[in-house]
C-alpha positions in Angstrom: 60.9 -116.4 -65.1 63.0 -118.1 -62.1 64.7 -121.1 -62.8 62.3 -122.7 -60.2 59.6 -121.6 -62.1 60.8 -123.0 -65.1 61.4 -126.1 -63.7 57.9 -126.2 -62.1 57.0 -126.0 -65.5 58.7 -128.4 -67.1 58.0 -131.2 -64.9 53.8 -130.6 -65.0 53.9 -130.1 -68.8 55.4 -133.7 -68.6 53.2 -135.0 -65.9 50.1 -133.8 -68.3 51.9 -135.4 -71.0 52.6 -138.3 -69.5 48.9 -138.6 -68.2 47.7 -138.0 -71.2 49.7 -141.0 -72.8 48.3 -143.3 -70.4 44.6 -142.4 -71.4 45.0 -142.5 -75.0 46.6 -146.2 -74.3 44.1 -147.4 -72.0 41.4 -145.8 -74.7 43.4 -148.0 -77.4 43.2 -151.2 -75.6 40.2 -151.3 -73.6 37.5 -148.8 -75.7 38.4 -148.3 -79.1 36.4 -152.0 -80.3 33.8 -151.6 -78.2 30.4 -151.4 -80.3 27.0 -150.9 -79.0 24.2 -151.7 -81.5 21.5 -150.6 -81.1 18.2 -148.6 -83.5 15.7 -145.9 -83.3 12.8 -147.8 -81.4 15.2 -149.3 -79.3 16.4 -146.4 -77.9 13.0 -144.3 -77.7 12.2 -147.3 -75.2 14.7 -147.0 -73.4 14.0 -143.5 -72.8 10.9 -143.4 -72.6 9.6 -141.6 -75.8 6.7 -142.8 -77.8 7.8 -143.0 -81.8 5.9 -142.4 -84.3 7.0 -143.6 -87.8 7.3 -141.1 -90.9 4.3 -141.7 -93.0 1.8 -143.2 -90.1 -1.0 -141.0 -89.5 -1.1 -139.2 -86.0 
């Protein structure tokens, strides 16, 4: 491998690296709390779907 090459290398391994830095933190700090509750009949209406419970006759 050149020395170009090499250094070609180099610097995207550290661009990636450094991108993927920035993610994770942005993840941490904006994401990682964030809950969504929700249940079963709440999100067969949402989609559409008609539920049937267990034990009810069909």
């Amino acid at each position: 491998m050149k020395s170009d090459d090499r250094r070609l290398v180099r610097h995207l391994a550290i661009a990636i690296a450094l991108k993927l830095a920035v993610l994770c933190a942005l993840w941490w700090f904006f994401v990682r709390d964030a809950r969504v509750s929700t249940n079963a009949e709440q999100t067969a209406e949402h989609i559409g779907v008609e539920m049937s419970h267990q034990g009810d006759p069909q």
